[in-house]
N, C-alpha and C positions, 0 to 999 in steps of 0.2 A: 504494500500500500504506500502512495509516493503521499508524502508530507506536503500539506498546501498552504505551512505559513500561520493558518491559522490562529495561535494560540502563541505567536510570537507575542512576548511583554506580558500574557495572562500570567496569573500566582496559581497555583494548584498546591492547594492543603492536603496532603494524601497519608493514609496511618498506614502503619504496617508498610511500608513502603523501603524497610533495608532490604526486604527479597521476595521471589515469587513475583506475583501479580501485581501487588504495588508496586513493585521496581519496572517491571515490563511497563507499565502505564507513566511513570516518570520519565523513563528513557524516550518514552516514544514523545510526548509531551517535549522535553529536553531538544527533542533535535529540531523544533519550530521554535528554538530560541525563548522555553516557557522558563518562568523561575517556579522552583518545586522546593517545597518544606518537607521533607521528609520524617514524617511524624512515626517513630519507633521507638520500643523500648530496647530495641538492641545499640547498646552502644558500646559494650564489651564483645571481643570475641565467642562466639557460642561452639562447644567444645565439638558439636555434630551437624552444627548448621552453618551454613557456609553465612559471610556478610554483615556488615555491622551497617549506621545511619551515614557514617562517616564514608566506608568504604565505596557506597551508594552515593553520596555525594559527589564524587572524585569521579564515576561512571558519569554523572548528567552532567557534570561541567565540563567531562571530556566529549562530552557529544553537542555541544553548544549552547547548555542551561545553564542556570544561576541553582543554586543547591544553598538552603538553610539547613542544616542538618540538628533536629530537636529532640531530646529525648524527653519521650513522651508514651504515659500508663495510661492510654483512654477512660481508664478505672479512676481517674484524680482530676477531679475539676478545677484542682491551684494547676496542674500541670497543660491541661488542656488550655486555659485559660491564660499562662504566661507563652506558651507557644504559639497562640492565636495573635497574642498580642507584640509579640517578635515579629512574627512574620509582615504583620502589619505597618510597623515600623522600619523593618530591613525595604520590603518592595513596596509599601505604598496602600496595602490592600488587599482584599482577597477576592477569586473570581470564583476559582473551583473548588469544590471541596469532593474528593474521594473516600469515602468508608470503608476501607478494606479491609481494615484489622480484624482479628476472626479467632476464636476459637472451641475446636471440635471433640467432641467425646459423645462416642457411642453407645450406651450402656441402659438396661431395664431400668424401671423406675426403681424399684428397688434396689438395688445395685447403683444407684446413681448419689456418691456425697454430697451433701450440700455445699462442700468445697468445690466442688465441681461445678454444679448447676449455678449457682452466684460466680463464678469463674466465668462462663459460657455467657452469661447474660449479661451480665457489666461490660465484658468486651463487643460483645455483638451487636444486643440491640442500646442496654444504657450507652455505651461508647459511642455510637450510632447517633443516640438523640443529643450527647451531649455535647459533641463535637461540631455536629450541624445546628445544636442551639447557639454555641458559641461564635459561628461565622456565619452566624445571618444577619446582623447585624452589618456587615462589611459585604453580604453577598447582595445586599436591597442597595447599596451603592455602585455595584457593577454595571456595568452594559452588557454582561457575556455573564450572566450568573448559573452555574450549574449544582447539583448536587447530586453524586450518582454512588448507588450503595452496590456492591458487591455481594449480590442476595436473591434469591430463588423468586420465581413466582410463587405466588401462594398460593399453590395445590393441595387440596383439602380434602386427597383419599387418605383415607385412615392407615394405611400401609405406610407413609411416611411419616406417622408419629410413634405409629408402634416399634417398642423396643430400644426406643431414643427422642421420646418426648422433650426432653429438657432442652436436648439439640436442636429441633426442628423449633421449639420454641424461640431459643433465641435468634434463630436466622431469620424464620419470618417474624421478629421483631423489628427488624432492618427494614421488611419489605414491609411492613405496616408503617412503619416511618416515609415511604415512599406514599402510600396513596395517601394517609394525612397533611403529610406538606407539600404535597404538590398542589392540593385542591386549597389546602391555607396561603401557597404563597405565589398562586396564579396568579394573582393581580400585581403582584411588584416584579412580575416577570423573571421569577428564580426557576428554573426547570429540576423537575427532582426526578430521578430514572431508577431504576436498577438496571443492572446487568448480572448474566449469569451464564457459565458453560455449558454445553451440548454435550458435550464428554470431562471425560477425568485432565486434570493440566495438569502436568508433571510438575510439583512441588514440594516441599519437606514436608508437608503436611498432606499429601497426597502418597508420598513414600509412607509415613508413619502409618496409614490408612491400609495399605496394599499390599504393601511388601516392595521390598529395594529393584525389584522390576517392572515398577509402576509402567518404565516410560515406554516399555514395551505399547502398552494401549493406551498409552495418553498422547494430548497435543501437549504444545510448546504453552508457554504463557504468556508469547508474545500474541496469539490470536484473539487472547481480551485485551490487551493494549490497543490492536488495530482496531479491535469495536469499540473501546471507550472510547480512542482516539475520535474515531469517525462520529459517536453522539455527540464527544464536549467539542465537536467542530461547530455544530451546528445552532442555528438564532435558540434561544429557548423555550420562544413563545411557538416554535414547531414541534415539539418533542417532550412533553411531560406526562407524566404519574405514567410512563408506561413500562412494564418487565420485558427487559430483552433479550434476547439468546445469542450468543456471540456470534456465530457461523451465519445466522437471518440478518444481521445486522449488516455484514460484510458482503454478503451474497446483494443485498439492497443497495451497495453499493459501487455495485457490480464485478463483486472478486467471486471466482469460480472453482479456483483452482485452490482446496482447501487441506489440497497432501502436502503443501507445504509445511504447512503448521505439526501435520504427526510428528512426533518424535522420532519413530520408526516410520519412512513413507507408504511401508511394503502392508504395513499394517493399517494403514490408513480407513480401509472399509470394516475394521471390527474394532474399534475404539471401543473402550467401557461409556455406559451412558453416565454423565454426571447422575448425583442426588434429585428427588422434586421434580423430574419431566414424568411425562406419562409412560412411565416405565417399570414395568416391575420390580422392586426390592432384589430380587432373587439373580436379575440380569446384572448387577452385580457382584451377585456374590460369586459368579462363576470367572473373575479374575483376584478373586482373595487368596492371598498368599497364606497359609496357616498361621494359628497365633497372630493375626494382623487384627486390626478392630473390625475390618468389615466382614469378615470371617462369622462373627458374631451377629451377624445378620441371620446366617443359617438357621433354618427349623430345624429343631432336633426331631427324630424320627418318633411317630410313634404322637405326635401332639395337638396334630389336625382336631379344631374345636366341635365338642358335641354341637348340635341343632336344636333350633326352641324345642321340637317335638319329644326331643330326650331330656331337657330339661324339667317340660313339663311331669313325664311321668315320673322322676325323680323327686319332686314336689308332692303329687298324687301319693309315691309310695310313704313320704315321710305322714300324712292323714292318714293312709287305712287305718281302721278301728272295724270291733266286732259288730257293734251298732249299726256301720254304715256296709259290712257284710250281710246283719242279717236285717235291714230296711230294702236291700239289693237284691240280692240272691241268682245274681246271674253270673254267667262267665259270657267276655266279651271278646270278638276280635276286631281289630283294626284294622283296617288296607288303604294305608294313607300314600298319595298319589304326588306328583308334583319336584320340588324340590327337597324335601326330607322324605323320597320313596322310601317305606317300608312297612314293615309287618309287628304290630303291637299287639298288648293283649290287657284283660284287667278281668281277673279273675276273683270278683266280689259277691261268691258263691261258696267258697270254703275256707276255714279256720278267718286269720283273721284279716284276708286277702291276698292280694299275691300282683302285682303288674310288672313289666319287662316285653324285651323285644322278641319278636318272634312267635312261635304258634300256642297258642292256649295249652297246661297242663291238661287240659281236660276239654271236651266238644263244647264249643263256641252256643251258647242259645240264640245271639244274633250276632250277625261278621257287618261291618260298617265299614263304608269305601267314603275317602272325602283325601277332596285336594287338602296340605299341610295347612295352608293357611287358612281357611277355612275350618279346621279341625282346630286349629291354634286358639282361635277366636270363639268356637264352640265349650271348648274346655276354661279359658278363661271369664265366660260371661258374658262374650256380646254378640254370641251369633245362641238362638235359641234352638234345641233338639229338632223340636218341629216345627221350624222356621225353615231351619235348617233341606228336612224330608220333603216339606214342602215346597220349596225353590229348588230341588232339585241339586242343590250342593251336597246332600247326604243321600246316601245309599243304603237300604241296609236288605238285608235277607234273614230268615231266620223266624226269632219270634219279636215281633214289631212291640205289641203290649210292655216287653220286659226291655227292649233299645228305649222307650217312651220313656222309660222310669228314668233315662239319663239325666231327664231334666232337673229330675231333682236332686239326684246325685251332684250335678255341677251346680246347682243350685249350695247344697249344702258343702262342698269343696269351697267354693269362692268364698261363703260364710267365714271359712277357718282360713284363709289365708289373710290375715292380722297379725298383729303385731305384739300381741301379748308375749311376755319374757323374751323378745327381741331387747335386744341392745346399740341406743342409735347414739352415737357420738357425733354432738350437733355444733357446732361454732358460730358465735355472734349470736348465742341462742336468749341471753340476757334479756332480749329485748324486739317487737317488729316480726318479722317474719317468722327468726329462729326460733320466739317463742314461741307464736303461734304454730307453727309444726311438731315442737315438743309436746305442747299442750293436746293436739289430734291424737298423737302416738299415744301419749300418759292415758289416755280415755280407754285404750284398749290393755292399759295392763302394761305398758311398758317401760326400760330401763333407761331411764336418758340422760347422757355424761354431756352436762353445761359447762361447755369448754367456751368461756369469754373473760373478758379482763375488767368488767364490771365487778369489783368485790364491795365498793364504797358506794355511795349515792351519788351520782351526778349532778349536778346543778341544775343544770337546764334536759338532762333527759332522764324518764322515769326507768325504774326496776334495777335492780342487781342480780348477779347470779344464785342468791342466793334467795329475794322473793319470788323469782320466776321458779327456783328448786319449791317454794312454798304452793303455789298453784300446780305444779304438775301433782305433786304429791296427793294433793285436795282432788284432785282430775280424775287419779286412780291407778297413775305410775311410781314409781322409784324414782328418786333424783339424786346423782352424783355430782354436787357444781363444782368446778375445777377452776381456778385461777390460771387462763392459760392466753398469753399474749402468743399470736400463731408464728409471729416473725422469729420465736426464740423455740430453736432444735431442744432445749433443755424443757422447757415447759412442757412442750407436745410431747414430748417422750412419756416423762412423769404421770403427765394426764391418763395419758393412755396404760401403762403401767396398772396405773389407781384403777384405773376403768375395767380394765382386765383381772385383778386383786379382785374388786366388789362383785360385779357382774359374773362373771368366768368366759367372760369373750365382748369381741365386736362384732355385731353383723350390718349394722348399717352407718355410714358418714354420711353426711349433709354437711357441705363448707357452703358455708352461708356468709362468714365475718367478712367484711370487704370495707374500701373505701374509697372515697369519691374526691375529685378534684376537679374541675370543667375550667384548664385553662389553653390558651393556645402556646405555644412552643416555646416562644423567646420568653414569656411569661410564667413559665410552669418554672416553681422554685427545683431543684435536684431533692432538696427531702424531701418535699411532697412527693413529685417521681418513684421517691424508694418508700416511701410508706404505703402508696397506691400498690407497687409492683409487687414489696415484699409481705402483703398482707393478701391481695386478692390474688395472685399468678402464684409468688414461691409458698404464700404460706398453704393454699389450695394441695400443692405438689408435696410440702412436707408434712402435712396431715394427711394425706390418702398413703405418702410413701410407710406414715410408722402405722398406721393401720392396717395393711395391707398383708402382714402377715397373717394378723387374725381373722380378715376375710376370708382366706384361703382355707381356714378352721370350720366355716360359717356355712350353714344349708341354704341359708336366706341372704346373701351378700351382692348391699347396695353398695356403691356411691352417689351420693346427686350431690352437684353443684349447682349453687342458685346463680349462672349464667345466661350469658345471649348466646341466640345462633349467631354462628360466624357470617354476617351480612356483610359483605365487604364491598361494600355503595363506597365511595369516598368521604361522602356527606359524613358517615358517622364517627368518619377518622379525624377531618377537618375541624381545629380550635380543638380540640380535647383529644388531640392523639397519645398522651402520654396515658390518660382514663381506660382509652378503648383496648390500647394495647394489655394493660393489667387486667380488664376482665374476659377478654380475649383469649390472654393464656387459659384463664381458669379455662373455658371453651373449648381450649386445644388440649388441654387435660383428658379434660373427655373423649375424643377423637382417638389419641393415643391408647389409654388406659383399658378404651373396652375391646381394644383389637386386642391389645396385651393379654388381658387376665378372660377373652372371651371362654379357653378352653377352662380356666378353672370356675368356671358361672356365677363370675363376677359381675353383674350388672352396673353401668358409668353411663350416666346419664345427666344431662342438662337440663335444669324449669327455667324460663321467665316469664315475666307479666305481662301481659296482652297490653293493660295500661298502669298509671301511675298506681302502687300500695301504700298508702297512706302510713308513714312510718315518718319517725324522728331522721331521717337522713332528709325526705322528702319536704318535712317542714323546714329545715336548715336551708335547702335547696330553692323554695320556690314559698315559702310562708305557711300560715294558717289558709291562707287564701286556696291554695292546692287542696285544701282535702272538699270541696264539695265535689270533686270533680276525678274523685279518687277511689279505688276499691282498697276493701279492710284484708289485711294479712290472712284474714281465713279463706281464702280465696287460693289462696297459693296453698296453706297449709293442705287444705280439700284437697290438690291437685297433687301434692306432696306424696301424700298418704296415698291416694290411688296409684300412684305409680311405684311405692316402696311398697306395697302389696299384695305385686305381681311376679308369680317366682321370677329367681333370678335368674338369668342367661336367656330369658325368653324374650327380652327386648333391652337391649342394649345400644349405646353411641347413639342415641338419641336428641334433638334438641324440641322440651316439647312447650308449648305453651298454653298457661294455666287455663283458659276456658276452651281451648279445642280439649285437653285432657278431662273437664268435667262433660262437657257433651257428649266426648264418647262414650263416660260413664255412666249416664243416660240423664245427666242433671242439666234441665232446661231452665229454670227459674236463675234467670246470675244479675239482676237485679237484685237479689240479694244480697250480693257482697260490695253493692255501690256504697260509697258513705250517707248519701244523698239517696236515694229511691231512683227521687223523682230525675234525676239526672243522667239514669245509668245509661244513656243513648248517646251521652255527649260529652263523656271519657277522656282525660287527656292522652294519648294514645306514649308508652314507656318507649325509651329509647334502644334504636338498635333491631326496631322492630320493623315489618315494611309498611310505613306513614312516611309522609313527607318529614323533613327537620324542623320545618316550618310550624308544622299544626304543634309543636312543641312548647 
């Protein structure tokens, strides 16, 4: 690609830039005569990694750039912020800023340190926000303002969170920083992009990933130089909030010939796919060098996850009783059709029953043929027996009188699936939502560990964990209130610890605690930032992470997170991207978690509110004025409870919201849960959900 001048005299702020990709984009930068701050923490030799900031410097000045060379922790805002302001003063300004700095680890949720995941995140996406907060300031004074992150589109199949949630987390933290600031800083004409590889770029961090013959099937790293190159060429009012693929980017501008860039030419046609394209996990894994991280991508043999339909009877068998043998007294078969083909049975005709796959111990009195899904739905209460026979979705043969009695068999099934002597470990439960869904649980008998940091009285907001523990009790549950701030690994621990001590296990989490902040970028303080991120994204992650063992203990094992669907409009990124990204992760929690734990029938699941829930967050937000115009926390709690249930592994990575989930349950009256009655028509509609921003 011939250099056209361009970016002669621009300033490019670029992290990570002593090797790799950030140097290919300097160098390339460099040779149109650009000045390049080379923002790294390597300023000593690295005993395995070739390159220091210094050494890099001495390359762009020998190629015809000006070189600042800063040592700089994207993790320190004195340090960000004295390097922004160097550079400033050396050339005058800043045009471009580059996000490059990165780092990766692969590893289960479980298996994943909190030194790690706060490692991952601070470089990636905090790094990311706070780096581009720090030179926008100086980029709304450019003619040539760019900002381009080093960061995947955000591809939202569940395959790319499983197994390495924290990861994926942090990178599409980067790319959530792209559609929020692009759409926040349209109008002063700053272009915000990402770019990202098509395949593996042979780098130290591509070696640590594969093995020392990475370059076998990787490109060079000069083929994202030539596509950063060719976007920060261009006006910026041509080119924003868009994710772009290196090789599409270069091909647009008319380079064809893309064997240059292999590593190996000969290999050119079997290159590994980078991370995040529409590619399977596994086409990967088949250039992992043993003992490498990606390696661990591999299924272990033998783990392929059960199907709702096996969950279901697994649920079924943990109910049989002699009662519900001898109100029954049939043996049944199954011939379920569809995606979960196979052959069941429920033999609630002798001792004190008996269910499992395959043919009845004994002659079937009636054999029932029904697609899975339908049968799914029949078993848990929303498709009726003879709703069912009658449309023709159920079959049966045999003796019809004794399949009719099903009705009331799943009739009394769904009765017992409740919550009594469950154990739900609920966060932010003090108060609002949390309570109100402890309070639903405690109605039926259950144990609920009030993990919040409410131990004192607030001033301005009502209850502690300790009169909330006073009402469930009255309700007709157990209460454990815990003193537990979720940012601190020591608390959660303990908590749960206690919880486990009293109770004799976990079977359900609800991360509910969260916190709000609605500002825009150059405005968002760095603590607010980390008490939004580190309370609703990491503390989400290290509350399901020290739980998680006891799930796996668990017959009945939830998680819900009180999140949004991942709605990635611009709009809901724009002025409060540093908000959206925190409850986001919780959302990408999800995604990850129920692919992860599908085989051990862990259900990860997401609720939000249709519209605004009238709670002390809400009044702080928007006044007393908001609550005519608001539903009451039981609303949520209702939709809470129908969804913690329903066995687990039967519906999973869900994002559901609160009044489609009571409709399905067949509850039409939701005027009920307005504040107002008479208003419930004209609702202010919750954020993140699909309304305009506007009606907000």
């Amino acid at each position: 690609m011939i250099n056209t001048g361009k970016l002669a005299g621009r300033t490019l702020f670029i992290t990570g830039a002593s090797r790799g990709i950030g140097k290919a984009i300097a160098l390339r930068a460099a040779q149109d005569g650009a000045n390049v701050v080379v923002a790294a923490k390597t300023a000593d030799p690295h005993p395995k990694l070739p390159g220091t900031i210094y050494t890099a410097a001495k390359e762009i000045e020998a190629v015809g750039g000006k070189a600042l060379p800063c040592v700089v922790d994207v993790r320190d805002e004195a340090a960000v912020r004295t390097a922004v302001q160097n550079a400033v003063a050396k050339f005058g300004g800043i045009d471009i800023v580059v996000n490059n700095a990165s780092a990766i680890s692969l590893t289960p949720t479980e298996q994943t340190e909190m030194k790690r995941f706060d490692l991952m995140h601070q470089i990636n996406t905090r790094g990311t926000f706070l780096v581009s907060k720090e030179c926008i300031p100086y980029l709304r004074k450019s003619n040539h303002a760019h900002i381009l992150n080093i960061s995947p589109p955000l591809n939202m199949a569940p395959h790319w969170f499983s197994n390495h949630v924290a990861y994926t987390m942090a990178k599409y933290g980067m790319s959530m920083c792209v559609l929020g600031m692009a759409k926040e800083l349209e109008s002063a004409n700053i272009a915000v992009n990402a770019l990202w590889p098509r395949t593996a770029i042979h780098t130290a961090a591509m070696e640590m990933l594969t093995g020392k013959e990475s370059d076998q099937f990787s490109r060079k790293p000069e083929i994202m130089a030539d596509a950063a190159y060719a976007i920060l060429s261009k006006e910026p009012r041509l080119v924003t909030g868009k994710f772009l693929i290196d090789d599409e980017v270069l091909k647009a501008e008319g380079i064809t010939d893309m064997k240059q860039y292999a590593c190996v030419p000969e290999n050119a046609d079997k290159l590994m796919p980078d991370f995040f394209l529409d590619v399977e996990p596994e086409k990967l894994v088949e250039f992992a060098a043993e003992g490498s991280h990606a390696a661990s991508l591999k299924k272990p043999a033998g783990d392929a996850a059960g199907g709702k339909i096996e969950g279901l009877f697994q649920k079924i068998e943990s109910l049989l009783s002699e009662e519900i043998v001898r109100k029954t007294g049939a043996v049944y078969e199954f011939k379920v059709k569809g995606e979960e083909a196979g052959t069941w049975f429920a033999d609630l005709k002798n001792g004190t029953g008996k269910v499992g796959k395959g043919n009845p111990p004994a002659t079937a009195d009636a054999v029932l043929t029904m697609d899975s899904k339908h049968f799914f739905d029949m078993f848990t209460g929303k498709l009726k027996p003879a709703n069912a026979f009658m449309t023709g979705k159920l079959k049966i043969s045999g003796d019809l009188q004794k399949a009719m009695k099903l009705e009331k068999l799943m009739g009394g099934l769904k009765s017992k699936l409740k919550l009594a002597g469950i154990t739900l470990f609920i966060t932010g439960a003090s108060r609002g939502i949390g309570k109100a869904i402890a309070l639903k649980a405690a109605r039926d008998g259950a144990n609920i560990v009030l993990a919040a940091k409410t131990a004192e009285p607030h001033p301005k907001l009502p209850g502690t964990i300790y009169t909330a523990a006073k009402e469930i009790e009255a309700a007709g549950g157990k209460a454990l209130p815990c003193i537990v701030d979720v940012r601190s690994e020591q608390d959660v621990r303990a908590a749960v610890q206690k919880a486990v001590q009293t109770f004799g296990g976990i079977d359900i989490v609800v991360n509910n605690a969260s916190a709000i902040s609605l500002t825009p970028t150059e405005e968002t303080d760095m603590k607010r930032y980390d008490l939004m991120h580190n309370i609703n994204t990491r503390g989400t992650f290290l509350v399901s992470k020290e739980c998680l063992p006891y799930l796996r203990k668990s017959k009945h094992a939830h998680i819900l997170n009180i999140s949004p669907p991942l709605n990635m409009e611009p709009h809901w990124f724009s002025n409060h991207v540093a908000y959206t990204m925190a409850k986001y992760g919780m959302s990408m929690c999800v995604l990850g978690m129920a692919r992860e734990y599908e085989s051990a029938k862990i259900s990860v699941n997401a609720l939000w509110p249709r519209t605004i829930v009238y709670t002390a967050a809400v009044e702080m937000l928007h006044g007393q004025e908001g609550f005519p115009f608001s539903r009451k926390p039981e609303i949520m709690a209702d939709a809470a409870y129908a969804i913690l249930c329903r066995p687990p592994g039967t519906s999973t990575g869900n994002f559901f919201i609160d009044d489609e989930v009571l409709t399905e349950e067949g509850v039409k009256d939701l005027a009920q849960y307005a504040c107002v009655p008479g208003n419930a028509l004209i609702l202010t509609p919750d954020i993140f959900v699909n309304e305009k921003k506007s009606k907000l």
